[in-house]
N, C-alpha and C positions, 0 to 999 in steps of 0.2 A: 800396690795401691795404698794412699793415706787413708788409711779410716776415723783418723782424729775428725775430719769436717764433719763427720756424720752421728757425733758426741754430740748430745743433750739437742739434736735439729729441731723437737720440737720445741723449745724455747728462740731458739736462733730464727725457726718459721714463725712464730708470735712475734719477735720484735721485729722482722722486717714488714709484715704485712703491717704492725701500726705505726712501723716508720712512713711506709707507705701515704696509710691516714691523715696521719700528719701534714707529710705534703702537700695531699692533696685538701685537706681544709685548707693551708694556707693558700696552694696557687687561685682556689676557686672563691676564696673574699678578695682579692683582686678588680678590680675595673676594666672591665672590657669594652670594645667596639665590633662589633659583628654585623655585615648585610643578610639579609634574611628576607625570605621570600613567603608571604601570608594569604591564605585565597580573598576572593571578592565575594563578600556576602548580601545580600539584599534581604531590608526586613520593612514590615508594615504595607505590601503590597496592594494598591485598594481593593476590591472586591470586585468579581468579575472584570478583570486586567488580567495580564500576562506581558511576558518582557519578550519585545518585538523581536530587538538584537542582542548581538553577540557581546557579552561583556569579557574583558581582559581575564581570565583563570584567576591572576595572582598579582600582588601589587609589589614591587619590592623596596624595601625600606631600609635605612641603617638603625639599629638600636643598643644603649648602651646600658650596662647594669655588671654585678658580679658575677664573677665566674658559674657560680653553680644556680645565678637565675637564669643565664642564658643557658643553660644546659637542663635547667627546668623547662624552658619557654620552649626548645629545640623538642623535648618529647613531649610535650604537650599539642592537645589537638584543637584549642580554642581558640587561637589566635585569628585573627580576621580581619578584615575593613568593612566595618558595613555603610551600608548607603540608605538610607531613610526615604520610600518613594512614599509615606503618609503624604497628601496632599499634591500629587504628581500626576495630572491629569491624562495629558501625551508626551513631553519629554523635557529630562532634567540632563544639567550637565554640573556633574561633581563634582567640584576641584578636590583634592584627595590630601587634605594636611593630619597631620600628625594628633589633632582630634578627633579622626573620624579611625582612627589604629585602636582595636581592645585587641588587648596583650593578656589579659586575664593572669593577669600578676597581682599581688599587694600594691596599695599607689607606694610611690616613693622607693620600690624596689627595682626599678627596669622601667628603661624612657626609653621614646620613641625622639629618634636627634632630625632624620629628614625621613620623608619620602621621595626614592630618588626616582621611580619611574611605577605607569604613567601619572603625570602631574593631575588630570582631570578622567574623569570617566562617563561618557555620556551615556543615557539610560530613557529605550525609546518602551512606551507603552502602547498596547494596541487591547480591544475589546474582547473581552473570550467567546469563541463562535462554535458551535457544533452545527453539521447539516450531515444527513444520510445521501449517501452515492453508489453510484453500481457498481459490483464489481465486474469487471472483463476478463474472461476468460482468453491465455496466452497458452494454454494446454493444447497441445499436437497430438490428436489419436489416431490412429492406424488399424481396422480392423485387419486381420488377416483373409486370406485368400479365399473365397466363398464367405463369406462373412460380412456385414455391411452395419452403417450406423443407422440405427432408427431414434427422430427426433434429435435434438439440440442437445448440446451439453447441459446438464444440471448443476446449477449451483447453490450451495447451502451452506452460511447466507450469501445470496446474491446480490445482498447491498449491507454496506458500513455506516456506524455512524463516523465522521470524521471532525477532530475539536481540536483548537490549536486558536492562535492570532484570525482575526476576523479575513484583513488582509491577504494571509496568508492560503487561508481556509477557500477564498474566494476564487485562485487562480487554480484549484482543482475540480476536475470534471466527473472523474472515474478514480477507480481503483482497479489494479491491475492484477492478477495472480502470478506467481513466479513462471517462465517459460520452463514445459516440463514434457517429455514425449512417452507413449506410450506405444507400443508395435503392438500387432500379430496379436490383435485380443480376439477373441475365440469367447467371450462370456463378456457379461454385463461390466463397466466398468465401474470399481468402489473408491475411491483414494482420497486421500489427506493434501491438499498442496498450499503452499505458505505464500501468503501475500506478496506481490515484493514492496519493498522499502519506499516510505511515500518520499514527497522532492523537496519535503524539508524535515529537518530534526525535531523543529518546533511541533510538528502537526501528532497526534494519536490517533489509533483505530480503535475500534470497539473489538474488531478481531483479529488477528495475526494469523489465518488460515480460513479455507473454507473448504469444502466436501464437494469432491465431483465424481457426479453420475451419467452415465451414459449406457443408453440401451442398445444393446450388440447381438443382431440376430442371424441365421444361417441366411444367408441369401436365396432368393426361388425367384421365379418368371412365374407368370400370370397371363394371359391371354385375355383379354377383355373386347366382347364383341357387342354392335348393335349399341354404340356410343352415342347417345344424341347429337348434332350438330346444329346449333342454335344459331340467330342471326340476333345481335343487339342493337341498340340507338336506333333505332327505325323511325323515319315521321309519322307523322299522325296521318291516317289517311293511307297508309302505304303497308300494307304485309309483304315478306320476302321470305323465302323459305331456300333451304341450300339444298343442293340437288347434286349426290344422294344426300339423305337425312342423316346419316349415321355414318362410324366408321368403326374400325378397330385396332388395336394396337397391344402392343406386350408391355407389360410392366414389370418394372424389376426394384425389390424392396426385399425386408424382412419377411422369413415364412410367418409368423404367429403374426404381422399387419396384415399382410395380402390374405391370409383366408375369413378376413372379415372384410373386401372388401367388394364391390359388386358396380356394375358400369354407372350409378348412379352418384356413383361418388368420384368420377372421374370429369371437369368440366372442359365444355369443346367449342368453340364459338366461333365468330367471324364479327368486327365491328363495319358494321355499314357505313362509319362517317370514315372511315379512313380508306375504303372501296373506293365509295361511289363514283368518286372522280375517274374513275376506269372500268366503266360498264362495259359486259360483254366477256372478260377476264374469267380467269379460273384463280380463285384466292385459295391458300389455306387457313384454316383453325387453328387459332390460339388453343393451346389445351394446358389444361392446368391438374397438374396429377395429384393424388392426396398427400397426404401433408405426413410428414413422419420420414423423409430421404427415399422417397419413392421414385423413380426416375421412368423412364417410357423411349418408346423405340418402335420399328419394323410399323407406323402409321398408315394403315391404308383406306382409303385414299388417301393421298399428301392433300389433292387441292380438290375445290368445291364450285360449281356455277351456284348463281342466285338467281334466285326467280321472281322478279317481280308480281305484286298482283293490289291492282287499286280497290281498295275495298268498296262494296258496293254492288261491285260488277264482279 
């Protein structure tokens, strides 16, 4: 092996790295031409506006200068096209020349030669709009087997504000929550679940999630006797009474609902203007069971005669 190369290297490594220098100062005071791609900035927005559409990311441009300002301009983050909407009510169109290019150079160091695409940029305005909306629950819950849902899903919040283009803001109705299922709940339900994505980019929420709760109880039967049986819409002049007065029937719900509840809160009835046309008939009762996912069964009687009687007599 020569080991003469490796005599006095660090002087030999000195003059090559500023032969190096050298070079490269000379290649980089040179004149170049380079295309180059600068984003699209917008400044002076009026007040309560917002930008309707979609504006091009980037504009691209040729520009010419020396070697080491285009390699200043290349790592630099300023460079831009702005567009000026001062004064821009609902919509401007841009033609995009080589005075509307900041290169955030020295002048005189780095020129802008063309802008070769796009030639104009049009720039729509719309009013800034917030309204509150509901949100919708897409959550699937399942209790488990002997187990049943009492009451409606909970949600918290149950409504958003939504802010974006007026326009835009207009063609929504609701807010949705992500689709999310839950099985075999056996206890109250607690969870986190994330809005989904509103149907435009432009639009904001006030929240990106909401809280659901759901009240999950052991299932029971009830037996409920000695139901009233009412008769409604009756004319004037006219009492009707259903014959029998009363019924019974089993109800099936949450144990901690059903031990609070008692035949008086179970509604039974019969409308006389949707009979009448068929007197002599045996109808049944509409029945309306309490509220909280209480459901009813084994009804007896099913059907009822009516009993006329002119008041008076």
């Amino acid at each position: 092996m020569n080991l003469a190369f490796f005599d006095n290297y660090k002087i030999k490594l000195i003059a090559f790295i500023f032969a190096v220098f050298i070079w490269f100062f000379v290649v980089t005071e040179n004149e170049y031409e380079e295309v180059i791609e600068i984003p699209v900035a917008t400044v002076n927005l009026p007040a309560n506006k917002v930008i309707l559409n979609d504006l091009p990311p980037a504009v691209k441009i040729r520009v010419k200068g020396t070697g080491k300002d285009l390699i200043a301009l290349g790592l630099g983050r300023n460079a831009r096209v702005e567009l000026d909407l001062s004064g821009v009510e609902r919509s401007k169109k841009f033609a995009v020349e080589p005075r509307n290019v900041f290169l955030s150079r020295p002048s005189g160091a780095i020129f802008t030669e063309e802008v070769i695409m796009p030639d104009s940029i049009l720039v729509v305005l719309d009013e800034f709009f917030s309204r509150r909306l509901p949100v919708v629950s897409r959550v699937v819950l399942s209790p488990a087997p002997g187990y049943t849902a009492v009451g409606e899903i909970l949600l918290s919040p149950d409504s958003v504000v939504v802010s974006g283009p007026r326009s835009v803001v207009a063609q929504v109705q609701e807010v949705f929550t992500v689709e999310q299922s839950f099985g075999q709940l056996q206890a109250d339900l607690k969870a986190i679940v994330e809005l989904a994505p509103l149907p435009s980019a432009r639009l904001t929420s006030s929240s990106a999630r909401t809280d659901v709760y759901l009240n999950i109880q052991q299932l029971v039967e009830l037996t409920v006797t000695d139901v009233p049986v009412r008769v409604r819409n009756v004319p004037r002049g006219l009492r009707v009474f259903a014959r029998p007065t009363t019924m019974s029937l089993v109800l099936e719900g949450g144990g901690d609902l059903l031990t609070k509840i008692s035949r008086e809160d179970v509604v039974a009835y019969i409308d006389y203007q949707r009979v009448r046309s068929s007197p002599g008939k045996e109808y049944p009762a509409r029945i309306i069971p309490p509220p909280g996912g209480v459901s009813y069964r084994d009804v007896q009687p099913r059907k009822f005669k009516l009993v006329l009687e002119r008041q008076g007599k």
